[in-house]
Biotite code that builds the C-alpha atoms (Angstrom):
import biotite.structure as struc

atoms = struc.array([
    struc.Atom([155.513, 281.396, 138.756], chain_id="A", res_id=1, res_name="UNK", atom_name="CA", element="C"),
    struc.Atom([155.523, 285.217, 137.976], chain_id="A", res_id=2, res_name="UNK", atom_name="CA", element="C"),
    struc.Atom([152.710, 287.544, 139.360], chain_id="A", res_id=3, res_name="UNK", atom_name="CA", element="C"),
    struc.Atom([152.378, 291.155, 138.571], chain_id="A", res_id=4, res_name="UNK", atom_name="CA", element="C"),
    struc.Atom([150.507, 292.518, 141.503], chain_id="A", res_id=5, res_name="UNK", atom_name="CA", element="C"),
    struc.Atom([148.477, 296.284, 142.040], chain_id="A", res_id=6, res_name="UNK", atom_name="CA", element="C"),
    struc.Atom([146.047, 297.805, 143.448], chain_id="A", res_id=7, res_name="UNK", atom_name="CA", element="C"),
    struc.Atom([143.774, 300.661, 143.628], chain_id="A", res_id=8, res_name="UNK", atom_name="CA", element="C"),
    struc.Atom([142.097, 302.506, 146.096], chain_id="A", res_id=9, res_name="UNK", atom_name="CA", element="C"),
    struc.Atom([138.344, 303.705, 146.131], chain_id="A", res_id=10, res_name="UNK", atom_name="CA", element="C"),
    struc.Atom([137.075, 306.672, 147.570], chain_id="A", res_id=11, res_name="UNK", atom_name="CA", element="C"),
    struc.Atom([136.757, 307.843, 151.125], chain_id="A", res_id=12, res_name="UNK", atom_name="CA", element="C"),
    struc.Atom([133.604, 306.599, 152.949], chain_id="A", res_id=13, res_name="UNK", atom_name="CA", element="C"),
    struc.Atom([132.006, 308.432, 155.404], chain_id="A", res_id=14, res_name="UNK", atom_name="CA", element="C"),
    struc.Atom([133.311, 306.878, 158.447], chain_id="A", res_id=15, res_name="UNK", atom_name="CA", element="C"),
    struc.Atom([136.730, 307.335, 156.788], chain_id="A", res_id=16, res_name="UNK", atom_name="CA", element="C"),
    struc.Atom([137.206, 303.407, 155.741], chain_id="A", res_id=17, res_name="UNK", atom_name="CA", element="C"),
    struc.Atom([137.792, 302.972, 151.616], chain_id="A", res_id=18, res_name="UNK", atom_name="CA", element="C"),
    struc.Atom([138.063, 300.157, 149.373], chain_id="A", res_id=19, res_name="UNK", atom_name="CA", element="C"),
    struc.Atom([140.859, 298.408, 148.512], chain_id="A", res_id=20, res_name="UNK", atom_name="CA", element="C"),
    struc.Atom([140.957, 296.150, 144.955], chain_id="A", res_id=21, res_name="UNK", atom_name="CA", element="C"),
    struc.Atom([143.646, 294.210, 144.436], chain_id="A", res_id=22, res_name="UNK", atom_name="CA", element="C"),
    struc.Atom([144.634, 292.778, 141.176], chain_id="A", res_id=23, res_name="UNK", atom_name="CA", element="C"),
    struc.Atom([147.486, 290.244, 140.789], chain_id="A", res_id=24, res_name="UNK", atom_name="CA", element="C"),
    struc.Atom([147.803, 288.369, 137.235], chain_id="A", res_id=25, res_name="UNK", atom_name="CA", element="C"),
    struc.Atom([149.863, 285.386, 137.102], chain_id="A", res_id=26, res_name="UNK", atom_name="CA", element="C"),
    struc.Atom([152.205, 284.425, 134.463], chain_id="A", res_id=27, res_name="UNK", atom_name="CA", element="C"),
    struc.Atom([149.466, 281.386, 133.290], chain_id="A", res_id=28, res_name="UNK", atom_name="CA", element="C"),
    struc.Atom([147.058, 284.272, 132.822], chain_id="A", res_id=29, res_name="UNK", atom_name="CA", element="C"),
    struc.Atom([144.794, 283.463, 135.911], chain_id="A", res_id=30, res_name="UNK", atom_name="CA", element="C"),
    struc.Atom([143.680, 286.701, 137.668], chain_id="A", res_id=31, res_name="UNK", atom_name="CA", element="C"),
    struc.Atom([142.973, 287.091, 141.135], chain_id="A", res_id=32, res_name="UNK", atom_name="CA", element="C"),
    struc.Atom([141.132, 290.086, 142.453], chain_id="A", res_id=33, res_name="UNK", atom_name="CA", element="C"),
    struc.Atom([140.320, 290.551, 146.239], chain_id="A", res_id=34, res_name="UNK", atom_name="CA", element="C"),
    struc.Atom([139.111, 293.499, 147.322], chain_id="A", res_id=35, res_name="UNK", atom_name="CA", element="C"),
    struc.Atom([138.784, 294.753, 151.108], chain_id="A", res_id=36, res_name="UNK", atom_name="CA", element="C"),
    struc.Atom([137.456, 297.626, 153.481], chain_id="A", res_id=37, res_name="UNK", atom_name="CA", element="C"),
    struc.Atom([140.378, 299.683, 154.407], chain_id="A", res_id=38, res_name="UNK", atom_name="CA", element="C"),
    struc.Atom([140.609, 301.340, 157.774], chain_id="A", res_id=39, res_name="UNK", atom_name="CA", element="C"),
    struc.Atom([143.623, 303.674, 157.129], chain_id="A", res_id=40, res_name="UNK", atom_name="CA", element="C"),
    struc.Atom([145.565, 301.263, 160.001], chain_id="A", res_id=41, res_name="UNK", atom_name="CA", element="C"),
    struc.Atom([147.437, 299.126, 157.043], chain_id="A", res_id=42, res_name="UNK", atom_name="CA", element="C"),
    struc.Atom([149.290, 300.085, 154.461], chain_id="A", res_id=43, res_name="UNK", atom_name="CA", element="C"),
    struc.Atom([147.943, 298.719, 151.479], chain_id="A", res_id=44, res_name="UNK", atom_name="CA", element="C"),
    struc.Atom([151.385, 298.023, 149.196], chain_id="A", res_id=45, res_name="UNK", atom_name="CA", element="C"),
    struc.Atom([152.339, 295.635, 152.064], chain_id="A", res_id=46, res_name="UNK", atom_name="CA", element="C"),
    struc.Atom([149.114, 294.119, 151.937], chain_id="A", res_id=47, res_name="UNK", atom_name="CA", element="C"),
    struc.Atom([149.511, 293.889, 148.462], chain_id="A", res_id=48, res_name="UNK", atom_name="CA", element="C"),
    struc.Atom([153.148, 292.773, 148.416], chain_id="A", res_id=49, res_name="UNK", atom_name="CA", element="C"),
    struc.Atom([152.064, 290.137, 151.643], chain_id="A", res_id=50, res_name="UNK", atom_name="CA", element="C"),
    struc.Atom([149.355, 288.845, 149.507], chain_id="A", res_id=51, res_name="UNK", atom_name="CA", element="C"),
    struc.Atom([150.991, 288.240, 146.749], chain_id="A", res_id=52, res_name="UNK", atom_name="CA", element="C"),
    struc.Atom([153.470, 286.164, 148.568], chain_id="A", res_id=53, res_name="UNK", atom_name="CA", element="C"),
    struc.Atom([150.400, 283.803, 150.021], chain_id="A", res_id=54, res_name="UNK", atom_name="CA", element="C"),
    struc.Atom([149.354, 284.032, 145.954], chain_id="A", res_id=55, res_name="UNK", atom_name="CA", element="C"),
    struc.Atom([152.512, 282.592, 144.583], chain_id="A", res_id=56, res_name="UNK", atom_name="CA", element="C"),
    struc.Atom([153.035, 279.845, 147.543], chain_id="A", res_id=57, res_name="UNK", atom_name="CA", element="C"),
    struc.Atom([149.584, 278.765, 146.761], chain_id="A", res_id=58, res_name="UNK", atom_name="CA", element="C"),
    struc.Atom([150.178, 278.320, 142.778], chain_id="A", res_id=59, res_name="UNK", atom_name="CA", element="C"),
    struc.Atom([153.413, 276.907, 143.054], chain_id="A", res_id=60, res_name="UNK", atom_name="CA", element="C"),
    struc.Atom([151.972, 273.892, 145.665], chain_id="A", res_id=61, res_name="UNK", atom_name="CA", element="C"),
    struc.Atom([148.891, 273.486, 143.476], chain_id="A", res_id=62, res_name="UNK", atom_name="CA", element="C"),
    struc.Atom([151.263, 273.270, 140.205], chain_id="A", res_id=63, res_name="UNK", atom_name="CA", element="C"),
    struc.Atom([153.166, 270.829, 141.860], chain_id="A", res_id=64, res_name="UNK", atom_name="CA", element="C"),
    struc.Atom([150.403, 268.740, 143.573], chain_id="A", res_id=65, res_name="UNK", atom_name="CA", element="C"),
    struc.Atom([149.119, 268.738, 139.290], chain_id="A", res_id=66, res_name="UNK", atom_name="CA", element="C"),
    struc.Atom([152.491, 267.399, 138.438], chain_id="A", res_id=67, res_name="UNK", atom_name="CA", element="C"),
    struc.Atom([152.489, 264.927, 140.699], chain_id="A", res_id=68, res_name="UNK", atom_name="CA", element="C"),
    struc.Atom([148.829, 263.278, 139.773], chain_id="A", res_id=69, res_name="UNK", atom_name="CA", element="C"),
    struc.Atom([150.422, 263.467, 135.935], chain_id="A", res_id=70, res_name="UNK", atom_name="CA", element="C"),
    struc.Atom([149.832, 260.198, 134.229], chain_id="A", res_id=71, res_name="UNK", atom_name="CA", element="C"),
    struc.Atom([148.154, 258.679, 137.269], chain_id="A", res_id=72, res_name="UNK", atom_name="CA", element="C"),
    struc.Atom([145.900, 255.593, 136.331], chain_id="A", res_id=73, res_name="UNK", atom_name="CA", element="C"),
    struc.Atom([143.120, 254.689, 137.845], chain_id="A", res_id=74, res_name="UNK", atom_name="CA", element="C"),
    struc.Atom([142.518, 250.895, 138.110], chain_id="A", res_id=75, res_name="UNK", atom_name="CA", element="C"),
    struc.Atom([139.792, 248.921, 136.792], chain_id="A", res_id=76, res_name="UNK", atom_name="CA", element="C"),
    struc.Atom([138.434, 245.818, 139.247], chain_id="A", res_id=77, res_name="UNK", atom_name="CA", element="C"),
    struc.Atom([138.899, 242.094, 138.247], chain_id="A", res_id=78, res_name="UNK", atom_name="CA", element="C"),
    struc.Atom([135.618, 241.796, 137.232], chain_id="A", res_id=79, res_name="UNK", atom_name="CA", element="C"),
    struc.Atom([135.712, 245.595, 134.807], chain_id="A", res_id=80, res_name="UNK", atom_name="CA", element="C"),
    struc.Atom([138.568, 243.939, 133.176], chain_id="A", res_id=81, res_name="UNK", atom_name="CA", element="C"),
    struc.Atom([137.181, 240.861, 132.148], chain_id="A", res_id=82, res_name="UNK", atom_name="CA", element="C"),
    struc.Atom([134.173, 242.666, 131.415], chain_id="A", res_id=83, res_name="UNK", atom_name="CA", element="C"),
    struc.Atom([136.142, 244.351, 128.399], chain_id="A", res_id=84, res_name="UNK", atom_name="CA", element="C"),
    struc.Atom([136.876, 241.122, 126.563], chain_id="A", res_id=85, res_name="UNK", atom_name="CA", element="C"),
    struc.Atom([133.907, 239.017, 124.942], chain_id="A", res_id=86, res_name="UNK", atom_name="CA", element="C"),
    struc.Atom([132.677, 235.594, 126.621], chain_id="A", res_id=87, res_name="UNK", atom_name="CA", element="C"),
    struc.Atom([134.440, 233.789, 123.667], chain_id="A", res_id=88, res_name="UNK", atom_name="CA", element="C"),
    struc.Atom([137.837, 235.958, 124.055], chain_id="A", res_id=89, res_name="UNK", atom_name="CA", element="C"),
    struc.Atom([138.032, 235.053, 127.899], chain_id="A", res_id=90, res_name="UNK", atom_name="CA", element="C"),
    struc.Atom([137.434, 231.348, 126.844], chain_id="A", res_id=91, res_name="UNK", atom_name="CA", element="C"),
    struc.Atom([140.099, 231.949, 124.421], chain_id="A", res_id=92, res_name="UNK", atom_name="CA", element="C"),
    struc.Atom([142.754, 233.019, 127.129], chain_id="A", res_id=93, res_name="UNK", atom_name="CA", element="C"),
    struc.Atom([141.762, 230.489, 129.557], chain_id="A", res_id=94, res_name="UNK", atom_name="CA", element="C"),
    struc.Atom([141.982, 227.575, 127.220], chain_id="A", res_id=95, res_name="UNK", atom_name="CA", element="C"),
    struc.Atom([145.544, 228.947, 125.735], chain_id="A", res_id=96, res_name="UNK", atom_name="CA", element="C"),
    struc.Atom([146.518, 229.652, 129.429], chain_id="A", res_id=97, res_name="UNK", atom_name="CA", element="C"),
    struc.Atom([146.465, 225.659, 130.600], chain_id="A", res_id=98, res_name="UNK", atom_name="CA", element="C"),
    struc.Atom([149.132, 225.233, 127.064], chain_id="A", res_id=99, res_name="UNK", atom_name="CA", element="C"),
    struc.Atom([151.121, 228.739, 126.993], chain_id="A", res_id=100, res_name="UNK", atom_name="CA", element="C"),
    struc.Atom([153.143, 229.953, 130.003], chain_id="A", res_id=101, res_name="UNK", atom_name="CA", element="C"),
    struc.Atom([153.665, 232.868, 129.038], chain_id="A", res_id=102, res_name="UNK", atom_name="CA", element="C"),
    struc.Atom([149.505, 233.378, 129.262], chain_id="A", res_id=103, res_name="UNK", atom_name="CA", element="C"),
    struc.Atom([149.466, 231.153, 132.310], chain_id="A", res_id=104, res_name="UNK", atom_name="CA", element="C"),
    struc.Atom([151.531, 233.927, 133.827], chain_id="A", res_id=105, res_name="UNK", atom_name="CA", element="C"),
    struc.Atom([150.373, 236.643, 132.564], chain_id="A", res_id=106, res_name="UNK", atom_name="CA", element="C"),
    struc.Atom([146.236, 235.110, 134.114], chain_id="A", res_id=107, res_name="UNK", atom_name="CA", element="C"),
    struc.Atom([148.516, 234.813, 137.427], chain_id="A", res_id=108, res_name="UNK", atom_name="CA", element="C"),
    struc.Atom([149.463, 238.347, 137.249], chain_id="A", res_id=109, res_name="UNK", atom_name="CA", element="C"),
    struc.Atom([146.076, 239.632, 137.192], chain_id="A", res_id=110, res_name="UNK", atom_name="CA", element="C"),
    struc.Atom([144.465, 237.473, 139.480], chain_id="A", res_id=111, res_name="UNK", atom_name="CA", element="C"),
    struc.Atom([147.378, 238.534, 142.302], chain_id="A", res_id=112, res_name="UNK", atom_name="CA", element="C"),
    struc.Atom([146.918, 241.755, 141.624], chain_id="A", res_id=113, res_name="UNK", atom_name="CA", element="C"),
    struc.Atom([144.102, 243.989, 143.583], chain_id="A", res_id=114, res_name="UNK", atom_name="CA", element="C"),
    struc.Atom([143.466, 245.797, 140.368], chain_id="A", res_id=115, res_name="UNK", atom_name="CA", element="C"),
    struc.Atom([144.668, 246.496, 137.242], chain_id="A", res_id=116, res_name="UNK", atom_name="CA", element="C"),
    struc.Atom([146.571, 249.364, 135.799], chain_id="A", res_id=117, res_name="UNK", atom_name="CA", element="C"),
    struc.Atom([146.041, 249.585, 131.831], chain_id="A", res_id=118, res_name="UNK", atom_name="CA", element="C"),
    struc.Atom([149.859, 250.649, 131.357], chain_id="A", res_id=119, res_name="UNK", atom_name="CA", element="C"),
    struc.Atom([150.745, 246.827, 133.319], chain_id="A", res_id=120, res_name="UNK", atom_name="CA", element="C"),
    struc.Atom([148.035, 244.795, 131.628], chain_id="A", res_id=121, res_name="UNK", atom_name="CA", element="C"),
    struc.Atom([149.029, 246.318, 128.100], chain_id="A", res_id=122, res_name="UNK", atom_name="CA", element="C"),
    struc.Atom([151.997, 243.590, 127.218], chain_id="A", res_id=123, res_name="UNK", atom_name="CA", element="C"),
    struc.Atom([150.342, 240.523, 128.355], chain_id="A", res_id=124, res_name="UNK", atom_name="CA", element="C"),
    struc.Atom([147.409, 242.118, 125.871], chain_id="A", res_id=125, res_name="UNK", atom_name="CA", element="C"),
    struc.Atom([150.386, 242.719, 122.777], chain_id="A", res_id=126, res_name="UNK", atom_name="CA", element="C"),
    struc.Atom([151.082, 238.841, 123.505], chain_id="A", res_id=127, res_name="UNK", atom_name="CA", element="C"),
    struc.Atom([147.578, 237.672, 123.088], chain_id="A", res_id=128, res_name="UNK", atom_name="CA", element="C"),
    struc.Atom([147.504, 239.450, 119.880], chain_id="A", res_id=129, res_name="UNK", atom_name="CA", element="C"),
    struc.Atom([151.016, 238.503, 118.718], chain_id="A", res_id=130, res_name="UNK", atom_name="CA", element="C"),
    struc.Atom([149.645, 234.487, 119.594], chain_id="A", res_id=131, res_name="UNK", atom_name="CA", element="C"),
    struc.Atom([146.638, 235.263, 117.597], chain_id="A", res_id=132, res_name="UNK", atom_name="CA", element="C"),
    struc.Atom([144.266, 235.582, 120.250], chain_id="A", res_id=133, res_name="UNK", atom_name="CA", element="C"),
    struc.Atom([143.048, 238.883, 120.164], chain_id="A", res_id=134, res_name="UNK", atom_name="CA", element="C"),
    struc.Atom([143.778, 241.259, 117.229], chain_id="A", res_id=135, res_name="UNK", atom_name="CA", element="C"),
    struc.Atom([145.872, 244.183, 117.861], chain_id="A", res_id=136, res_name="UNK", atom_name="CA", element="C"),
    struc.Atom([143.811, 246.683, 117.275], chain_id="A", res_id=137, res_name="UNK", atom_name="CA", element="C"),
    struc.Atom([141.278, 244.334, 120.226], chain_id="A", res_id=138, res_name="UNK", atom_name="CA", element="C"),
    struc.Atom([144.364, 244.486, 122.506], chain_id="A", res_id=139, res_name="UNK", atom_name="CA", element="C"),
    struc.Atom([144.435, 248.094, 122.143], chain_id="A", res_id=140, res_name="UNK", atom_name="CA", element="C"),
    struc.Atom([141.089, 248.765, 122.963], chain_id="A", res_id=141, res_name="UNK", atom_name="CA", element="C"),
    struc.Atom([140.809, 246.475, 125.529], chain_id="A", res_id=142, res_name="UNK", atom_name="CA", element="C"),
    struc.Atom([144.076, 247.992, 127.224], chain_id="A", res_id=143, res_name="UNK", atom_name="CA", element="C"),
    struc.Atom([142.207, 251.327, 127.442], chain_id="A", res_id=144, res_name="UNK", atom_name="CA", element="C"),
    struc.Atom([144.126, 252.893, 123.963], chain_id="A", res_id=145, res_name="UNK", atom_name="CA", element="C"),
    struc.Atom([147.616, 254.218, 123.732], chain_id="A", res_id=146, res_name="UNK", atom_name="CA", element="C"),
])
């Protein structure tokens, strides 16, 4: 992350404070502009320069903490699953499930699991369609798309 930091300073106040406006632009575009009362004590290039420091720490951890939420999926319940096929679908899978393995296991799955993730229920959904269950384009919009 790349910030481009200055400042300016107002005019002298009466009781010799001024302001200080700060204006550092990051290399996304954001802008960040504090601005503060000046006693003449600090110098305010180091403020600047110390400011810009807290600036780019800050950006990078909240870049990273976005990277690392990337992709995350959000599970439905047991019950907002089933909810997404109709009555006669779920009758469907449970009848094939006491003949087909493969769907026996794939019932077994989701019952163990304390949710479930879209991106894990997605195959056993491809299966269903490829057994003629559901219709693809069903198992794709039951599985949340993609």
């Amino acid at each position: 992350m790349q910030l481009t930091s200055t400042f300016t300073a107002g005019e002298v106040q009466a009781d010799g404070r001024f302001y200080v406006r700060e204006t550092h632009t990051a290399s996304n575009g954001q802008v960040i502009q504090p601005e503060y009362l000046c006693d003449g004590t600090l110098d305010p290039q180091l403020v600047l320069e110390e400011r810009a420091k807290v600036i780019v720490a800050t950006l990078r951890a909240r870049e990273a903490a976005r990277l690392a939420v990337v992709g995350t999926e959000v599970p439905w319940t047991k019950f907002e699953y089933l909810e997404r096929f109709t009555p006669a679908e779920r009758l469907a899978v449970r009848a094939r499930a006491k003949a087909d393995p493969v769907v026996e296991d794939f019932m077994e799955l989701m019952n163990a699991s304390g949710g479930i993730y879209p991106s894990l229920a997605r195959p056993g959904l491809q299966y269903l369609a490829s057994v003629g269950i559901l219709s693809f384009d069903r198992a794709t919009e039951i599985g949340g798309g993609a």
